[in-house]
C-alpha positions as CSV (number, residue, x, y, z in Angstrom):
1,X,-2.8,-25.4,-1.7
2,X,-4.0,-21.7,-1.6
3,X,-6.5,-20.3,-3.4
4,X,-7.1,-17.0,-5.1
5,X,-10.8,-15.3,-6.6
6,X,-10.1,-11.9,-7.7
7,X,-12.9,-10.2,-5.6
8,X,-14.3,-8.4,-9.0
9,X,-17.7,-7.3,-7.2
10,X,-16.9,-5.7,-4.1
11,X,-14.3,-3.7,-6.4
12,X,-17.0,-2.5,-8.7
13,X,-19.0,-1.7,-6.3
14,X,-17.0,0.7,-4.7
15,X,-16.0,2.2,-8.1
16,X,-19.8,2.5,-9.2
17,X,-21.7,2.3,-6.1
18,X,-19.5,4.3,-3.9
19,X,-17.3,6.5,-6.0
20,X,-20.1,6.3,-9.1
21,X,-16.6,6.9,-11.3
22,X,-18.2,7.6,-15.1
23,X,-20.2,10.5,-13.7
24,X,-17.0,12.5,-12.0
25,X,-15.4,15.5,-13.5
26,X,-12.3,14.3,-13.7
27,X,-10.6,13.8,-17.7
28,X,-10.8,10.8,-18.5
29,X,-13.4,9.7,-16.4
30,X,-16.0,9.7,-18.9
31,X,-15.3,6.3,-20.3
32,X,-15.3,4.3,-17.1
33,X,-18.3,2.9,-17.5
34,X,-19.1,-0.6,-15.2
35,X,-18.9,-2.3,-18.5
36,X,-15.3,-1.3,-19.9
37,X,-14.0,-1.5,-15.8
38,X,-15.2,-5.0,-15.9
39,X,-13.6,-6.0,-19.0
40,X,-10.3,-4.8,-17.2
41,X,-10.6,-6.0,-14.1
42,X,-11.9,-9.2,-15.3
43,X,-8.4,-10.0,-17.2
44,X,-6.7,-8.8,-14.4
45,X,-7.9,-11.2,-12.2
46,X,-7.6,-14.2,-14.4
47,X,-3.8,-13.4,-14.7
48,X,-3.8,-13.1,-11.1
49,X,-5.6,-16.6,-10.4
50,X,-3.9,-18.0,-13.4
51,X,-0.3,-16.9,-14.2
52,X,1.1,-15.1,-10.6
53,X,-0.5,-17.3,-8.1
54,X,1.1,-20.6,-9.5
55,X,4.1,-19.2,-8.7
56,X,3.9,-17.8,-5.8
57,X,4.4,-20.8,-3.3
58,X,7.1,-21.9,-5.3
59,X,8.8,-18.6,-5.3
60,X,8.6,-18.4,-1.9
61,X,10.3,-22.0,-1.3
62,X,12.7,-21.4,-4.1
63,X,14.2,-17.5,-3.7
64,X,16.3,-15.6,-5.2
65,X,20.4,-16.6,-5.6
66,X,23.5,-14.3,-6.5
67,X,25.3,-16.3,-9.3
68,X,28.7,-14.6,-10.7
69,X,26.9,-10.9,-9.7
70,X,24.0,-11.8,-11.2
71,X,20.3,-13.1,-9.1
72,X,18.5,-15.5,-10.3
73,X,14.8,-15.1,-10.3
74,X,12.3,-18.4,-9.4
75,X,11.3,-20.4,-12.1
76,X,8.6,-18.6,-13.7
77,X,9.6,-15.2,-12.8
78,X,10.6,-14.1,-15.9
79,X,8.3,-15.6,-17.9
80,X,5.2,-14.0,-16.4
81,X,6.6,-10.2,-16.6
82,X,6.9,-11.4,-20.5
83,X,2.9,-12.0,-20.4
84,X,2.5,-8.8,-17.8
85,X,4.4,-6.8,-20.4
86,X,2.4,-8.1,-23.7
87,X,-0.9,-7.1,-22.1
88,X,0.6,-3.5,-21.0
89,X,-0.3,-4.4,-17.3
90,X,3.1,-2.2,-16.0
91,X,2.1,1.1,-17.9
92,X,-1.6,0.9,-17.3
93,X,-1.8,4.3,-15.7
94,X,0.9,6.1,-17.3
95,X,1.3,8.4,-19.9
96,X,0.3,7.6,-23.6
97,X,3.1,9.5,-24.5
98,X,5.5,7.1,-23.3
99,X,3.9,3.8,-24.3
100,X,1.4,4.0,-21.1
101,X,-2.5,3.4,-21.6
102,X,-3.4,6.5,-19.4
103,X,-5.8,4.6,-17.2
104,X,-7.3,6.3,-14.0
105,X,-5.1,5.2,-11.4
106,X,-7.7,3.9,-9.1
107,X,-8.0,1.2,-11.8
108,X,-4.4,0.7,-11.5
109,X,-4.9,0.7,-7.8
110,X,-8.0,-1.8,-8.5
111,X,-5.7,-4.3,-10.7
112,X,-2.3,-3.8,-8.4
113,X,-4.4,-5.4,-5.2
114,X,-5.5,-8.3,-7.4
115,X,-1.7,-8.8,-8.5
116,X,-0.1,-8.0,-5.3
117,X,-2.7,-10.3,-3.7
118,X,-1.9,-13.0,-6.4
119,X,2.1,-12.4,-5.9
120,X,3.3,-10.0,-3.7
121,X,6.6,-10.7,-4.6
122,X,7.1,-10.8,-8.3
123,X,4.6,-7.4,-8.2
124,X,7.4,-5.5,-6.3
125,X,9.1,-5.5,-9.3
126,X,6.9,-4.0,-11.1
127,X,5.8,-1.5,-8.4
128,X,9.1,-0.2,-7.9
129,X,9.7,0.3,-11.8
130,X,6.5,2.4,-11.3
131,X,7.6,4.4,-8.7
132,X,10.9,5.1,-10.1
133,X,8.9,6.1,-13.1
134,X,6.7,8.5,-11.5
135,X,9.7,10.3,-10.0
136,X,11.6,10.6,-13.3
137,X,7.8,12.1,-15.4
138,X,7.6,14.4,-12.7
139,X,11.4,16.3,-11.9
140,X,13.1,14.6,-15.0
141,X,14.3,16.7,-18.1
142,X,12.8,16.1,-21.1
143,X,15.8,14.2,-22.3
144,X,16.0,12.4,-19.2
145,X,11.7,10.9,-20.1
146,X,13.1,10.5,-23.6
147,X,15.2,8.5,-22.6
148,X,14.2,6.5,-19.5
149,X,10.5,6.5,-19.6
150,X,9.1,4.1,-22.5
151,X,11.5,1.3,-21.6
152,X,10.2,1.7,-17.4
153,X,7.0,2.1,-18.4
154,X,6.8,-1.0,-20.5
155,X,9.1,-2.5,-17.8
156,X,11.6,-3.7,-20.5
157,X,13.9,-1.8,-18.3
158,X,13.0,-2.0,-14.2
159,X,13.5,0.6,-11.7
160,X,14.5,0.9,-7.7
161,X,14.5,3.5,-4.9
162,X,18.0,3.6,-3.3
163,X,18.2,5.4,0.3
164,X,18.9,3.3,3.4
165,X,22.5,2.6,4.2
166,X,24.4,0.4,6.5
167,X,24.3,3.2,9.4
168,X,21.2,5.2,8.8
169,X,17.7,4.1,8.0
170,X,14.6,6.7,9.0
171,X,17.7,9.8,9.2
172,X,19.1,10.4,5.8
173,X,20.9,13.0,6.7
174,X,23.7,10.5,7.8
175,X,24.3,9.1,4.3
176,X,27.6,9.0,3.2
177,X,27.2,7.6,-0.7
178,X,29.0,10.6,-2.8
179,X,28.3,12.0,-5.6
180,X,31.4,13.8,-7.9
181,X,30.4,16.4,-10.3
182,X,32.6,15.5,-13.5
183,X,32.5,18.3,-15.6
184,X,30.5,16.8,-18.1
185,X,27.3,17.1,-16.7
186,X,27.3,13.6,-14.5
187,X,28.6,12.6,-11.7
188,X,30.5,9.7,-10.0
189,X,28.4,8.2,-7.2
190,X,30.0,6.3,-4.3
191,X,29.1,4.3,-1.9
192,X,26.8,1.4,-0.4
193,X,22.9,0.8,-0.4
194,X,21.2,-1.8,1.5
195,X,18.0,-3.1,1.6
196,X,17.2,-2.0,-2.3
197,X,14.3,-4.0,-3.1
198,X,14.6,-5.7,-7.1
199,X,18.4,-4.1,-7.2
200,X,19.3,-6.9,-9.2
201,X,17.6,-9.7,-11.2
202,X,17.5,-11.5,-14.2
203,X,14.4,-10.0,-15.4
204,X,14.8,-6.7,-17.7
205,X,17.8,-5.6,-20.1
206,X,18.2,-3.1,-17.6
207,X,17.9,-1.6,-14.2
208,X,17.4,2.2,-13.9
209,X,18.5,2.8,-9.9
210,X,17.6,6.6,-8.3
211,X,20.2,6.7,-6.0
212,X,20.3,9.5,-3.1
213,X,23.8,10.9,-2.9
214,X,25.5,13.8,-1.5
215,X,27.6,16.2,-3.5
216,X,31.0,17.4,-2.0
217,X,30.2,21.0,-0.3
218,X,26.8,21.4,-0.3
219,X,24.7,22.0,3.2
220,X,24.7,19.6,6.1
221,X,22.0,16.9,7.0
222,X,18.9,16.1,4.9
223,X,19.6,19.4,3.3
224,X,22.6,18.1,1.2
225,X,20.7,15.0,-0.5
226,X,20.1,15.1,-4.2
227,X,18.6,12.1,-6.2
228,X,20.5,11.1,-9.5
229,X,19.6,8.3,-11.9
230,X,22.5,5.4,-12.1
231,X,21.7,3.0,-14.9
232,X,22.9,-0.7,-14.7
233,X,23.7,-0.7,-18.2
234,X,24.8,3.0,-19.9
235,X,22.3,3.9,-22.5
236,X,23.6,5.3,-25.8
237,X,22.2,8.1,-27.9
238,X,20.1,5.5,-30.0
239,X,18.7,3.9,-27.0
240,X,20.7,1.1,-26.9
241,X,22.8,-0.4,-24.2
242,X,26.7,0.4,-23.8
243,X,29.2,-0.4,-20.8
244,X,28.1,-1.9,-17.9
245,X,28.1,0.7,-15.1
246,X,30.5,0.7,-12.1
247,X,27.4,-0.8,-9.8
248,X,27.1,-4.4,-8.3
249,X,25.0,-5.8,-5.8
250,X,27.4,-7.6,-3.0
251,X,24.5,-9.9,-1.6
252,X,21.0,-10.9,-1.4
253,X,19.7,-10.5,2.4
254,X,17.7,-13.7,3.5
255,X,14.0,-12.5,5.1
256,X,11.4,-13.6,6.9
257,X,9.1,-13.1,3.7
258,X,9.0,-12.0,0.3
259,X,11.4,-14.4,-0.5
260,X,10.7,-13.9,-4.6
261,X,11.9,-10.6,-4.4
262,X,15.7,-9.6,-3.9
263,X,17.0,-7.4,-1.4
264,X,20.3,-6.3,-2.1
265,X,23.0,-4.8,-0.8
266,X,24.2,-2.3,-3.8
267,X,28.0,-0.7,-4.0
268,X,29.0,1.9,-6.2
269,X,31.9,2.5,-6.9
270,X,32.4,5.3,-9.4
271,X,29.4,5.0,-11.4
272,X,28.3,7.2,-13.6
273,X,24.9,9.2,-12.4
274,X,22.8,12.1,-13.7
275,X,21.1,14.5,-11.3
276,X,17.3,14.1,-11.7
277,X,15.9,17.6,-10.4
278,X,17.8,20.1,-8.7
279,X,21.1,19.6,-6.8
280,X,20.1,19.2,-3.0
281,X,16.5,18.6,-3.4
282,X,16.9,15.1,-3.5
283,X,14.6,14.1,-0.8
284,X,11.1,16.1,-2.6
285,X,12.2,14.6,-5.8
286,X,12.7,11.0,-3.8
287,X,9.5,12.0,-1.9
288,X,7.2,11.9,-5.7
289,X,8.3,7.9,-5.6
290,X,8.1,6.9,-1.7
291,X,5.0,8.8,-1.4
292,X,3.4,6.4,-4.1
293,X,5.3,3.6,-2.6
294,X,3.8,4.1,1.1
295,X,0.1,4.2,-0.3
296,X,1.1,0.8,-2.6
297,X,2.0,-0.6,0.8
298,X,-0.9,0.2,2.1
299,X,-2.2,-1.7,-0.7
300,X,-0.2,-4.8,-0.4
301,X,-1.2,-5.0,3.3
302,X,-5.1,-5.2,2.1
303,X,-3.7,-7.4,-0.7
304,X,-2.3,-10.0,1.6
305,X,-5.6,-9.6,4.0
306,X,-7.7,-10.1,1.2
307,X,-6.0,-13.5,0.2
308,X,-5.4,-15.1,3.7
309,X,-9.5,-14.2,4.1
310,X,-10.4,-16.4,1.4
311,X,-8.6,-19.4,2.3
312,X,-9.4,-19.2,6.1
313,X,-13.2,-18.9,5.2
314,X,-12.9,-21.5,2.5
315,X,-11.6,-23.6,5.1
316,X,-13.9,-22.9,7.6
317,X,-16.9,-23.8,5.5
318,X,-15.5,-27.0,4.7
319,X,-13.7,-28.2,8.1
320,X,-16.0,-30.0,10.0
321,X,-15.1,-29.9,13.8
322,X,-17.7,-30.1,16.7
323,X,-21.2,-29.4,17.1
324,X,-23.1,-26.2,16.7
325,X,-24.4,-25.7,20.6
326,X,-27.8,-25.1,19.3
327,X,-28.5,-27.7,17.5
328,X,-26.7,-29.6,14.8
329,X,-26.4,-27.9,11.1
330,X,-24.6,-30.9,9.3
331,X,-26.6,-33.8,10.7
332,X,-26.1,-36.3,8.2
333,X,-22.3,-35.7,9.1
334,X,-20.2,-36.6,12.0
335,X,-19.5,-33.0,12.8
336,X,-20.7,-29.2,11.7
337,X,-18.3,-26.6,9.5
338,X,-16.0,-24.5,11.8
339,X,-18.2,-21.5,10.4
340,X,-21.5,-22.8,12.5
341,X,-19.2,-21.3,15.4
342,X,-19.6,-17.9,16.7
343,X,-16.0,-17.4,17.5
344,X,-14.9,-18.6,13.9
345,X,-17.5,-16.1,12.8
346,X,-16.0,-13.1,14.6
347,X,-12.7,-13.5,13.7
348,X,-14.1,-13.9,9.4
349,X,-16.2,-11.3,10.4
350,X,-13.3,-8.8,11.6
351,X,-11.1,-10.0,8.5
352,X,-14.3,-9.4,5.9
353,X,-15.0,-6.2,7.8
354,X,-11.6,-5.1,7.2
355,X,-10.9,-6.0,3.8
356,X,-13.9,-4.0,2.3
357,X,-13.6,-1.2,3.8
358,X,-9.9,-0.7,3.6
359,X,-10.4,-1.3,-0.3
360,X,-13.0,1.1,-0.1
361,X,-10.3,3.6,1.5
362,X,-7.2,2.9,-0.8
363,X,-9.6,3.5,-3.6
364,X,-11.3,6.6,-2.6
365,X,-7.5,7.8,-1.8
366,X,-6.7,6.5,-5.4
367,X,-9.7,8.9,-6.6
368,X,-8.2,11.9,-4.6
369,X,-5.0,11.0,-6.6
370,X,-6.9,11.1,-10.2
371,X,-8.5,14.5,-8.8
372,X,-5.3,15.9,-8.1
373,X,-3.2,14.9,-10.9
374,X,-6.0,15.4,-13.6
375,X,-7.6,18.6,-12.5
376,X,-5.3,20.3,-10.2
377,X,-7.1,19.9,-7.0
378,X,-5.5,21.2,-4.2
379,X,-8.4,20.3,-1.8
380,X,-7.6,16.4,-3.0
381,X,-3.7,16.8,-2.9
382,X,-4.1,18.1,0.9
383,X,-6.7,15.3,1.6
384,X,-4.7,12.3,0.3
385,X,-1.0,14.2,1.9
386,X,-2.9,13.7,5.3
387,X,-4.6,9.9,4.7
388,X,-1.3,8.7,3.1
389,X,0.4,7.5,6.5
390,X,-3.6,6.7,7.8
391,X,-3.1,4.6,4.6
392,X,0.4,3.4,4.9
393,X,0.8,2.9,8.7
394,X,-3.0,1.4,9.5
395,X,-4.0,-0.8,6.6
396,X,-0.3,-2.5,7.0
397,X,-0.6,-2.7,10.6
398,X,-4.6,-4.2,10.8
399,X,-3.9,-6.2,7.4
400,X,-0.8,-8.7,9.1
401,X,-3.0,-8.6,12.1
402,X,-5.9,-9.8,9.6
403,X,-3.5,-12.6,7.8
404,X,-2.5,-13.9,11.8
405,X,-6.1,-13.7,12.4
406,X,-7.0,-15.9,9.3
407,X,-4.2,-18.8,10.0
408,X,-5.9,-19.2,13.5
409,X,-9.3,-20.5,11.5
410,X,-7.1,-23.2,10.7
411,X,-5.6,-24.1,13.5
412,X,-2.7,-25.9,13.4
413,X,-2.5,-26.4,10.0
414,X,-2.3,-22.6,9.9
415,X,1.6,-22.9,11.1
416,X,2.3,-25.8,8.9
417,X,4.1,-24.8,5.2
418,X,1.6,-27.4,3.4
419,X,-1.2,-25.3,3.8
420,X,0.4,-22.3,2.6
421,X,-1.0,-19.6,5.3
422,X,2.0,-18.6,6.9
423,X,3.2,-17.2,4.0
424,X,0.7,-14.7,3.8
425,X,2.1,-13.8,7.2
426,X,5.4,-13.5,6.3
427,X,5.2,-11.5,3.5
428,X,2.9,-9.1,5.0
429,X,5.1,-8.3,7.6
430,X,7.3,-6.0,5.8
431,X,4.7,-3.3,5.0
432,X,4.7,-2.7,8.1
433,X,8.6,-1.5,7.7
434,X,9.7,-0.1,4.7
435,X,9.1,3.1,2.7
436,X,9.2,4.0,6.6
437,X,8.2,2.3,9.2
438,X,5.2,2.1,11.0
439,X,5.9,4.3,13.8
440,X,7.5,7.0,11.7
441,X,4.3,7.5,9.8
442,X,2.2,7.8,13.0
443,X,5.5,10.8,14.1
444,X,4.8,12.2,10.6
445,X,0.9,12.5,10.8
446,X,1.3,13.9,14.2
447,X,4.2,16.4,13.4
448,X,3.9,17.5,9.9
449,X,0.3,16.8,8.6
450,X,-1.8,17.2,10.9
451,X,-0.7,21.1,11.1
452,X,0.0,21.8,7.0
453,X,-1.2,24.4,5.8
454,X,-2.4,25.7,9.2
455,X,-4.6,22.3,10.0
456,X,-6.6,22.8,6.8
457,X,-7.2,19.5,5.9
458,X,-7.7,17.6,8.5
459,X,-10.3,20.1,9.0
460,X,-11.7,19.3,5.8
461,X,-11.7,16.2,6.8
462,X,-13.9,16.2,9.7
463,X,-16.3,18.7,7.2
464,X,-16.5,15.7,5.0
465,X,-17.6,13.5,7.9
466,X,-19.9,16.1,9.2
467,X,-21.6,16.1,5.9
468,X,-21.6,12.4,5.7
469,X,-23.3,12.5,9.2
470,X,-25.9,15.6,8.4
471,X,-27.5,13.5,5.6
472,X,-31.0,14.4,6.2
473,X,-32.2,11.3,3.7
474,X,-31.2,8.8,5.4
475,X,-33.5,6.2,7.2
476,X,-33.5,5.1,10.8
477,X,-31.4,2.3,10.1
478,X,-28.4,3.9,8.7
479,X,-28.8,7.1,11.6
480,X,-28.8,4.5,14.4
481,X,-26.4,1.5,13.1
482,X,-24.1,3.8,10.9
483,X,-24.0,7.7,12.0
484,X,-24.5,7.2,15.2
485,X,-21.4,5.4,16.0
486,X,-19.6,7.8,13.1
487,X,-20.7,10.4,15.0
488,X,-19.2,9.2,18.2
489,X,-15.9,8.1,16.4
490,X,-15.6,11.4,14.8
491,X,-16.0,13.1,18.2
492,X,-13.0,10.8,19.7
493,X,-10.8,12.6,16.4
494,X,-11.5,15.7,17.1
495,X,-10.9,15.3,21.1
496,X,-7.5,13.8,20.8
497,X,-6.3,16.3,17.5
498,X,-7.6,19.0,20.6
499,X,-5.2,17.4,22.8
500,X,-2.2,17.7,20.5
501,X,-2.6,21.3,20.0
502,X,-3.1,22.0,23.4
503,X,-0.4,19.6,24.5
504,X,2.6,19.4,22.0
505,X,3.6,23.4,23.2
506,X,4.0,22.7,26.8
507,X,5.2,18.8,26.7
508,X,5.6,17.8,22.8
509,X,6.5,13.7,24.3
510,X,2.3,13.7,24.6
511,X,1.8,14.2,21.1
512,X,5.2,12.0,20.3
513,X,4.1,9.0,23.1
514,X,0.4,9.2,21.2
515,X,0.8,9.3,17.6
516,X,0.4,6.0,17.3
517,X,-2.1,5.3,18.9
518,X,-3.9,8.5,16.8
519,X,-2.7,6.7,13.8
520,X,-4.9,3.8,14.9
521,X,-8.0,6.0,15.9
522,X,-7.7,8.3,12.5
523,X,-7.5,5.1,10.7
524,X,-10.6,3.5,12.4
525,X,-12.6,7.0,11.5
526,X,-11.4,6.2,7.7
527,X,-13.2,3.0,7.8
528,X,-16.3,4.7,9.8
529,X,-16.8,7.2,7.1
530,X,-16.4,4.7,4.2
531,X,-18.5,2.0,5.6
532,X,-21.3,4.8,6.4
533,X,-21.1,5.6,2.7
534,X,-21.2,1.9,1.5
535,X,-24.3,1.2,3.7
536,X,-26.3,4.4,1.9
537,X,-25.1,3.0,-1.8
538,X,-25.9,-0.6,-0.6
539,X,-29.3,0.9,0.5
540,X,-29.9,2.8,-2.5
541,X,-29.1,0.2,-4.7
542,X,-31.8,-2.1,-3.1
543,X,-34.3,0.4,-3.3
544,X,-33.6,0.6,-6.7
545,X,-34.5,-3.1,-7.1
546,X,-30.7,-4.3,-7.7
547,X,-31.2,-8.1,-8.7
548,X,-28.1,-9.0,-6.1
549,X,-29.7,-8.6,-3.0
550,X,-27.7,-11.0,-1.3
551,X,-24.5,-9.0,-1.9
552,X,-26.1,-5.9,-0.8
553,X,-27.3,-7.2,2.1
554,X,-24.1,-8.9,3.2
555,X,-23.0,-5.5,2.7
556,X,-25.0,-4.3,5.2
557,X,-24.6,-6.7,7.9
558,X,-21.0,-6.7,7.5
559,X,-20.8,-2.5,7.9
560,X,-22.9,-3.0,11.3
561,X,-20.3,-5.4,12.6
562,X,-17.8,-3.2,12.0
563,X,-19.7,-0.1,13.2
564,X,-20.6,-1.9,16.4
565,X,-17.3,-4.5,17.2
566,X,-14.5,-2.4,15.3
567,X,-15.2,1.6,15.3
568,X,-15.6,1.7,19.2
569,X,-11.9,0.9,19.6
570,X,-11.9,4.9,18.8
571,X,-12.5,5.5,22.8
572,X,-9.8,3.2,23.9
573,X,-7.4,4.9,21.5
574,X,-8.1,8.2,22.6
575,X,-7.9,6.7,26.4
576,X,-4.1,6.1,25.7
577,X,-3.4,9.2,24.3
578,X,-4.8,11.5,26.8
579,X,-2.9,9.5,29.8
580,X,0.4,11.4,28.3
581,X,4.0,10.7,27.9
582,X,4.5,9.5,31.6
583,X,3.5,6.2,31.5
584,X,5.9,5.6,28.5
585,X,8.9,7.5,29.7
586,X,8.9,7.4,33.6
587,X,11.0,4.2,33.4
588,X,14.4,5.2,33.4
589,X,16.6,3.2,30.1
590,X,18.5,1.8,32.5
591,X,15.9,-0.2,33.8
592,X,14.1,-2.0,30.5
């Protein structure tokens, strides 16, 4: 019963009115003109309303099944990569060389929310073949992209990311999957892999798995790991497919969500691998993919936001329940729309206030990808190393809180199957965990990035924001209702990155006990800066005399409801952190 409009306007806004793309110098850029974007993200959506959302329900009620080592896919499945694949959807930001269309990737970003938005499921598929992809064009040999790359990129062939195992998640220094060196250049991996997303399906002639493995004598801990590639099927000198490798997948885990995906449990047993990169550097080589993969899970969190939005304020303009206590707004009926109500507007107002500016962010980080990638920024690679678990940890974290938030505007029907919202729920839930959970990318924003490269970038972050907030042209509107409150947010950073430093010598459990709550606050800031940004395009576009006023002004009202109910949150964040470790570790473990 759910619904799905690809939100085609807010995303060219923020390409053209935010980011103004076509006049950047970045290669490439030149020809992204609103018209040619359009075009793309136009078909995008209709294959998202049209082809992936059919199938979503139904791939949720029907799953995946092991048959004779083999999983079955839902119905559909298979069909739909056919028309992803004839349209070049999976290679739409990769390479020309290897059969790619060499697309920005913010457009991929654009078309991957519509997608995973559409179909979360089936798009993992894809988005893993991606990643794996991404790793092998960037430590792979040339015979190793020769051989590996047009197949992945056209998705004939799919990819996964193989790391966690039965005893170690988060620490892959505990791994004990082997890797033999044979003599002949490969080697003979060995071991079990659990939790590999899309390790086996019915989908592609093949499955291209980058396994991390430990050769025999090399250093102890996460210093050991190397990455190797482990086809399903052994690929001849022609490019064909020989001798099925010595890989199987053992089970399918059942899940609270994503139920069209398969997680499997993978054992190898002998199979032949090839090192991708250098021996024991497996984890920077791993890092190219699970990088990506955090910032598409970022992604998929706004994705499933975005979706459970529409259908809760579908629902709540066409529910009619109670009267509106000021007067009555449907008098001809026996009740008003659930919208007339000001709770039922706070809680659209905090999922619509949410949804556009976290697309705002994953775009703009998107754009800081281009600008690295494409002119070898390293201003743009340090930004978007320090927003990626902003990105990852917050977006996942506020989007399921978004999807919860948009099955209470139905009510009970918002816990019944029919209606489809729960799904949203349950599928959104595991961003929150994998490609590292949560709480590991708050430790890893508070222990790593925030002091790489001697705390230059988040110091050129707070310059960008004191830029934003120095705008001289701006009117008394935007200074009071948009930097302002920036201003004050920004201030609530800067005062708990000020703690940190000062703290982490003398006790580091302060920084450790508030990372996550600094996750929260950075995150918060993120959205500040972008919805202070969206207000000055919204303005200048009306001053221009844009003929959709309406959308710039709902653009408006909805940045000052975030500005004034969301951004404050800041000061409560920072409250946490400065009370310390204490309150969190003074209970002994014995007593929980």
């Amino acid at each position: 019963m759910t619904s799905y409009t690809a939100p085609l306007k807010d995303i060219q806004f923020v390409l053209h009115d935010l980011l103004q793309l076509s006049t950047q110098d970045i290669e490439g850029f030149d020809d992204m003109e609103p018209s040619f974007t359009n075009a793309v993200l136009e078909e995008a959506g209709k294959i998202a309303s049209e082809v992936l959302l059919p199938l979503n329900a139904a791939g949720d009620t029907q799953g995946c099944h092991l048959e004779n080592g083999v999983v079955r896919t839902p119905d559909g499945f298979k069909e739909a990569l056919t028309q992803m694949k004839e349209g070049g959807w999976p290679g739409i930001d990769m390479p020309e060389a290897y059969g790619g269309q060499n697309m920005p990737h913010v457009i991929g970003s654009a078309v991957g929310e519509m997608f995973s938005a559409a179909n979360m499921a089936f798009m993992m598929y894809q988005g893993l073949t991606h990643g794996a992809a991404s790793a092998i064009l960037a430590h792979g040999s040339e015979q190793q992209k020769d051989t590996y790359l047009p197949k992945m990129v056209s998705c004939d062939w799919t990819g996964t990311m193989n790391l966690t195992e039965p005893h170690c998640g988060t620490d892959l220094g505990l791994m004990r999957t082997k890797a033999e060196p044979q003599g002949d250049g490969s080697f003979k991996i060995t071991g079990q892999k659990i939790f590999i997303s899309a390790g086996e399906h019915d989908m592609a002639e093949n499955i291209v798995h980058l396994v991390l493995a430990k050769i025999p004598g090399g250093p102890e801990g996460i210093k050991g790991v190397s990455l190797f590639i482990v086809p399903k099927f052994m690929v001849n000198e022609d490019q064909s497919l020989g001798a099925r490798n010595a890989l199987s997948c053992g089970k399918i885990e059942e899940k609270m969500g994503i139920h069209g995906n398969a997680t499997c449990v993978m054992n190898y047993d002998g199979a032949t691998g090839y090192l991708l990169g250098e021996e024991h550097k497996g984890m920077r080589a791993m890092f190219t993919m699970m990088n990506e993969a955090r910032l598409a899970v970022g992604m998929q969190g706004l994705a499933q936001a975005e979706i459970a939005f529409q259908n809760a304020r579908d629902y709540a303009k066409d529910r009619l329940q109670g009267r509106d206590v000021t007067g009555p707004q449907n008098p001809d009926g026996p009740a008003d729309p659930l919208i007339v109500h000001p709770d039922i507007r706070r809680n659209l107002m905090e999922q619509k206030s949410f949804t556009e500016g976290a697309r705002a962010l994953m775009l703009w980080g998107a754009n800081l990808i281009d600008r690295s990638h494409r002119n070898g920024d390293a201003q743009a690679e340090g930004l978007i190393s320090l927003l990626t678990p902003v990105i990852k940890g917050f977006v996942t974290d506020k989007g399921y809180d978004m999807t919860v938030q948009a099955q209470q505007v139905l009510g009970g029907h918002g816990y019944i199957e029919e209606w489809g919202m729960s799904q949203f729920t349950r599928d959104a839930r595991i961003a929150m965990i994998y490609e590292g959970a949560n709480g590991v990318q708050a430790l890893d924003l508070v222990g790593r990035k925030l002091a790489q490269d001697g705390g230059k970038h988040i110091m050129g972050f707070f310059d960008l924001v004191k830029a934003e907030i120095k705008d001289d042209d701006s009117d008394d509107m935007i200074k009071a209702d948009f930097l302002d409150p920036l201003k004050q947010a920004s201030k609530d950073l800067q005062t708990a990155a000020m703690y940190f430093m000062a703290e982490a010598m003398k006790n580091p459990n302060n920084a450790l006990a508030g990372s996550y709550d600094f996750m929260h606050l950075f995150g918060h800031v993120c959205l500040g800066l972008l919805w202070t940004k969206m207000a000055k395009a919204a303005q200048r576009g009306l001053a221009a005399g844009a003929s959709d006023t309406a959308f710039l002004d709902s653009k408006l009202a909805t940045g000052r409801f975030y500005m004034q109910r969301q951004l404050p949150m800041t000061a409560t964040h920072l409250a946490r952190i400065q009370s310390g470790a204490d309150p969190v570790m003074s209970l002994d473990a014995a007593n929980f």
